[in-house]
TIRO-174201 format. One record per residue (C-alpha): z, y, x; residue number from 1. Coordinates in Angstrom, 3 decimals. Example, Ala and Ser with C-alpha at 12.3 -4.5 7.8 and 13.67 -1.06 7.14 Angstrom:
2
zz,yy,xx,k
7.800,-4.500,12.300,1
7.140,-1.060,13.670,2
This chain:
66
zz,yy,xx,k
0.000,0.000,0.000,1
0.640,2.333,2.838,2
-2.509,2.177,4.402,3
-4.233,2.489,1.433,4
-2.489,6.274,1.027,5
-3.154,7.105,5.002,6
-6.575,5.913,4.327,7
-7.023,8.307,1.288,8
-5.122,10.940,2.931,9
-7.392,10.699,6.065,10
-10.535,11.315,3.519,11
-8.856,14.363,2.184,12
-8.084,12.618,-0.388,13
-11.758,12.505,-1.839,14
-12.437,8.308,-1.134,15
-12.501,6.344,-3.909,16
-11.615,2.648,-4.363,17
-15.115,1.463,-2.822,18
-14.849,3.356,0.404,19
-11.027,2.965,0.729,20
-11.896,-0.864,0.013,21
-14.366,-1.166,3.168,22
-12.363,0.862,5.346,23
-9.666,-2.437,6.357,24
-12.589,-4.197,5.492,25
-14.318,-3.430,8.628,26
-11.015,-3.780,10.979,27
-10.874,-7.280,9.363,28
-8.206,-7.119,7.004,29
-8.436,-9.156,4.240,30
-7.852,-7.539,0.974,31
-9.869,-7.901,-2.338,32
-11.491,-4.791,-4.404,33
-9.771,-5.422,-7.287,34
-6.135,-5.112,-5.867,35
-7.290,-2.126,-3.658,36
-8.588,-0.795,-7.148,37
-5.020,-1.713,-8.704,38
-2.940,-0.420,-6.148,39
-4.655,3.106,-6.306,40
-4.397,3.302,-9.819,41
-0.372,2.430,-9.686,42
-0.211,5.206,-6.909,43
-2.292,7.872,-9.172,44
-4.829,8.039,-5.958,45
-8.643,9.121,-7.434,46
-11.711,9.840,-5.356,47
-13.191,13.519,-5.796,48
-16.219,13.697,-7.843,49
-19.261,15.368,-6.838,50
-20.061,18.005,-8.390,51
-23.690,18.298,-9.988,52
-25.783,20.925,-10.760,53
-26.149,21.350,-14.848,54
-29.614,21.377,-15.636,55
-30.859,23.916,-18.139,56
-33.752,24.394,-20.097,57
-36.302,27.037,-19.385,58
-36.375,29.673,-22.351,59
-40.391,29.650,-22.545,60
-40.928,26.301,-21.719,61
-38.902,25.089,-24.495,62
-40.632,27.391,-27.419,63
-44.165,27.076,-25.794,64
-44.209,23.097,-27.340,65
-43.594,23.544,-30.447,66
């Protein structure tokens, strides 16, 4: 559970489960997805979500078809 936190924490806090997951992964610690997933939700640890651009629609565009 502890490296789970470090490993968020060393993200600035914006890894979610999948990348926290691979992270002991690749040193070759066993853990499964599903109890990193579990153990992140129990902590109240969430990835930051990107933020996308809201697409609009173009004034003329939209009374030129009808």
């Amino acid at each position: 559970m502890d490296k789970i936190r470090k490993i968020h924490q060393a993200s600035r806090e914006t890894y979610g489960s999948p990348r926290v997951y691979k992270a002991p992964k690749n040193q070759g610690i066993a853990i499964g997805k599903k109890r990193v997933e579990r153990l992140m939700r129990s902590q109240g640890l969430q990835g930051a979500c990107s933020q996308s651009d809201s697409a609009t629609t173009r004034f003329e565009t939209f009374y030129r078809a009808r």
